[in-house]
N, C-alpha and C positions, 0 to 999 in steps of 0.2 A: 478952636481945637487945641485940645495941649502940646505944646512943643514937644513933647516925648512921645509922639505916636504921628509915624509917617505910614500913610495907606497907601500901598503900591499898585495901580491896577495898568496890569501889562498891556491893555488895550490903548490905553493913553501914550505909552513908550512906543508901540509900536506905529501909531498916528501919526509921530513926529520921525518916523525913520528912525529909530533905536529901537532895542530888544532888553527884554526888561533884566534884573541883575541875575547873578548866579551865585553859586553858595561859595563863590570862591570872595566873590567883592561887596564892599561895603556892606556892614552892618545897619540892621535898624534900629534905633535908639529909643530907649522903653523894652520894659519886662513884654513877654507876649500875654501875660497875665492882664497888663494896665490896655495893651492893643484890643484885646478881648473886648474889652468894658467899652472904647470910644467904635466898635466896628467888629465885622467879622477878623478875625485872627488871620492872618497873612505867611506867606514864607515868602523868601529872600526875592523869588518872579512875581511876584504878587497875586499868587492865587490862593483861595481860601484854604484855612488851614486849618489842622485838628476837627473836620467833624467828617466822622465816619459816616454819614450818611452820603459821601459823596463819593466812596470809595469800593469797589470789588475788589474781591479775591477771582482771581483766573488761570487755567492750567495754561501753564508754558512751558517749554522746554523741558518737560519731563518733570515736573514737580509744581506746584501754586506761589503766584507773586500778589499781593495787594496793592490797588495801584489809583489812581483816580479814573473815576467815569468814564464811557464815549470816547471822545476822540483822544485824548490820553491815552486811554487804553489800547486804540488800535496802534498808535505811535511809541509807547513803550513796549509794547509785544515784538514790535517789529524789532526795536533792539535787540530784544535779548535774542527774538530769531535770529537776528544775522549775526549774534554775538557766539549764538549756537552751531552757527555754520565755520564760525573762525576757529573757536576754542572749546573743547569738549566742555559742559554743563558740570558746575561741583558741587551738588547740593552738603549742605545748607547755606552754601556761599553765595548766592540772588537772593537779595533784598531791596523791597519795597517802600512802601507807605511804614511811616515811625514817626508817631508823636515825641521829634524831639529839635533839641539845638541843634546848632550845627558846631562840627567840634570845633575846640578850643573858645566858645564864647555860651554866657549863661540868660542873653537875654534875645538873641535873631534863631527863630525858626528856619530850619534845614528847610529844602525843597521836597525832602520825603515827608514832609509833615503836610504839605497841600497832596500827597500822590504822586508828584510831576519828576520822581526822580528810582535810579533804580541802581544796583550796584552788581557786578560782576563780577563772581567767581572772587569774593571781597579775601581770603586768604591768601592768595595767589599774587594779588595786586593792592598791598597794603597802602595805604593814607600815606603819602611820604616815600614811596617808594618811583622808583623811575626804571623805564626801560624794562620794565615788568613783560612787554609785549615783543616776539620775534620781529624781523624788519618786513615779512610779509605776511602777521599778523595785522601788525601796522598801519601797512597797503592796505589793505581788507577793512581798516576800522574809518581809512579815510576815504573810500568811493562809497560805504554804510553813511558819513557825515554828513558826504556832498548832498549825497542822494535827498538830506532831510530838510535840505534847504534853509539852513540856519539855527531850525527851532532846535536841535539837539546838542549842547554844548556836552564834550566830553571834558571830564578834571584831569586828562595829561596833557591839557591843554590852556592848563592854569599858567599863569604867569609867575605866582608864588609858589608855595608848597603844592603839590601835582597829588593829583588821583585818581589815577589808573584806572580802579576800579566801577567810576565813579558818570554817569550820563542824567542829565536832567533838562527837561525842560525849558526853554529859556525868553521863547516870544509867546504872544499874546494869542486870543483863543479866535482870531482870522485864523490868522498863520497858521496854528495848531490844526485845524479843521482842513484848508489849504494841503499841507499834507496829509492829515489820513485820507484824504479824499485819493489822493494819488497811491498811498498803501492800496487801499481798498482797490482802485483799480487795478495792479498789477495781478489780481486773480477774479477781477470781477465782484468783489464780495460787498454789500452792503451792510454790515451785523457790525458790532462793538469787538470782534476779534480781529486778530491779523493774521493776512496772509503769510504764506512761506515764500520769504522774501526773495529775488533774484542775484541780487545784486553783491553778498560777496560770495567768494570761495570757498569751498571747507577749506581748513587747514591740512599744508604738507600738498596740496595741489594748485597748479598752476593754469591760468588760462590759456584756451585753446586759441591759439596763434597762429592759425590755419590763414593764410592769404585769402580776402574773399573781395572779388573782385564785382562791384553792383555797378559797372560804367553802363549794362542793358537793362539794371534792375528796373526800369521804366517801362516794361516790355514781357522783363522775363523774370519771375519770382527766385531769391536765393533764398534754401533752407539749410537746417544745421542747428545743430548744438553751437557753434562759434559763431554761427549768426543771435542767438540768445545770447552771448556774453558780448557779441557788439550791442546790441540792442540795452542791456544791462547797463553797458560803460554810458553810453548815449544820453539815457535816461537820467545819470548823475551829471549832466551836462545843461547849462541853459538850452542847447539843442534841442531840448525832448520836447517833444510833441503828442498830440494826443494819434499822429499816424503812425509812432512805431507799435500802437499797441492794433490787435485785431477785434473784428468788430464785436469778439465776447467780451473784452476788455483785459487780455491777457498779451502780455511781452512772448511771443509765440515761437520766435526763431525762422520768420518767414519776412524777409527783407522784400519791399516793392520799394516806387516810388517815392513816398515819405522819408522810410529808414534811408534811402539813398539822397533826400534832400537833407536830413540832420547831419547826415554822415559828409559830405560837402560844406554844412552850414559850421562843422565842429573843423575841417581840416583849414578852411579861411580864418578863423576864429585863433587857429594857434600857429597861421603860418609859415602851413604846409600848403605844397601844390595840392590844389583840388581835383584829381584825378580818378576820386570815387573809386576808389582801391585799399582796401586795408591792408595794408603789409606793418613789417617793424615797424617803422616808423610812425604810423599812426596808433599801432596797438600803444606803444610805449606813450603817445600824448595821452591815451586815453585811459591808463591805467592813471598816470602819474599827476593827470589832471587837479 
């Protein structure tokens, strides 16, 4: 093989416990022209790149994103949904799939050239800029991260030059599949779309911080709006279980058993008394998580 064409395939990366690169790190050496000729053409995560046959256009957030196939697809929609829940939509500022570089270099494919990457509100939060996001916009973008279990690396989270605007894919297509699976569950859905996601807040509102007390939840059901937004933090939590959801497959807002065993397995876990009590103190591990 020519020393000028490294084929990156993220299932390999993630085999060994690593996740594959991001558009923020290393380059790949060779034009994507010569990569073309020894293989399918690649971006920076290693999924295939430049061929629109792998690629939709889908309504979201009030206007069409282009994005790669399947489980991509239900894993970028959920961004921009919960992107939608934090900060109002700026069309024509969501962008998708682009056959292109990635800036500042003339020969490594961006992540938006396989699909696997998407951009938000790209005016607002320019390439190089920082602190583009309120501090509880912020909150909001990092229980959206947890939530994704790895596979969504945001670029304000670059170690170099930051971009704000900027979410891509970044582990192999287990993992990728692994989450939409759990998208999909949070409304029951099986289809290539994504639910409307739970998990952050709109912006300018705060969680409901109602004290919810489940030490009987073994016995006696807790319901609530604030029992959904514990159920929600939970969720973004190794905690989560397939019992906080209900048997339609929906985060319901009806705490039993289960939700009362995460909710104890999460206050051990950050060392809190286990008292099966949400008060302060446990909302604030669980927001801050």
């Amino acid at each position: 093989m020519d020393e000028g064409y490294v084929y990156i395939d993220p299932n390999a990366f993630e085999a060994q416990g690593l996740h594959a690169l991001s558009d923020e790190q290393l380059q790949l050496p060779g034009p994507p022209a010569i990569q073309g000729l020894m293989g399918p053409a690649t971006s920076q995560n290693g999924y295939e790149a430049n061929n629109r046959t792998l690629i939709n256009t889908v309504a979201v957030v009030g206007g069409k994103v282009s994005m790669r196939k399947g489980d991509a697809t239900v894993v970028l929609c959920y961004v921009l949904e919960s992107m939608a829940k934090i900060e109002k939509p700026k069309w024509p500022g969501i962008w998708g799939y682009a056959e292109r570089t990635i800036r500042g270099s003339s020969t490594t494919l961006s992540n938006h050239a396989s699909g696997t990457a998407v951009d938000w509100n790209a005016p607002d939060h320019w390439l190089g800029e920082i602190n583009t996001f309120t501090s509880t916009e912020l909150s909001n973008i990092r229980i959206m991260l947890r939530f994704c279990d790895g596979v969504i690396r945001w670029g304000g989270d670059y170690s170099g030059r930051k971009d704000e605007m900027h979410f891509e894919i970044v582990k192999g297509t287990a993992a990728l599949a692994a989450l939409a699976r759990k998208i999909r569950a949070l409304d029951g859905s099986t289809e290539n779309n994504s639910p409307n996601p739970p998990q952050p807040q709109p912006q300018g509102t705060e969680y409901n911080m109602d004290e919810i007390d489940l030490r009987n939840a073994n016995t006696t059901e807790v319901k609530g709006r604030h029992v959904d937004n514990l159920q929600g933090l939970l969720l973004a939590t190794p905690c989560a279980n397939d019992g906080l959801l209900a048997s339609s497959g929906r985060c319901d807002g009806i705490a039993g058993p289960k939700t009362r065993a995460a909710l104890g397995d999460f206050q051990s876990r950050v060392g809190l008394d286990v008292d099966y009590i949400v008060g302060p103190k446990t909302w604030k591990a669980l927001i801050e998580y």
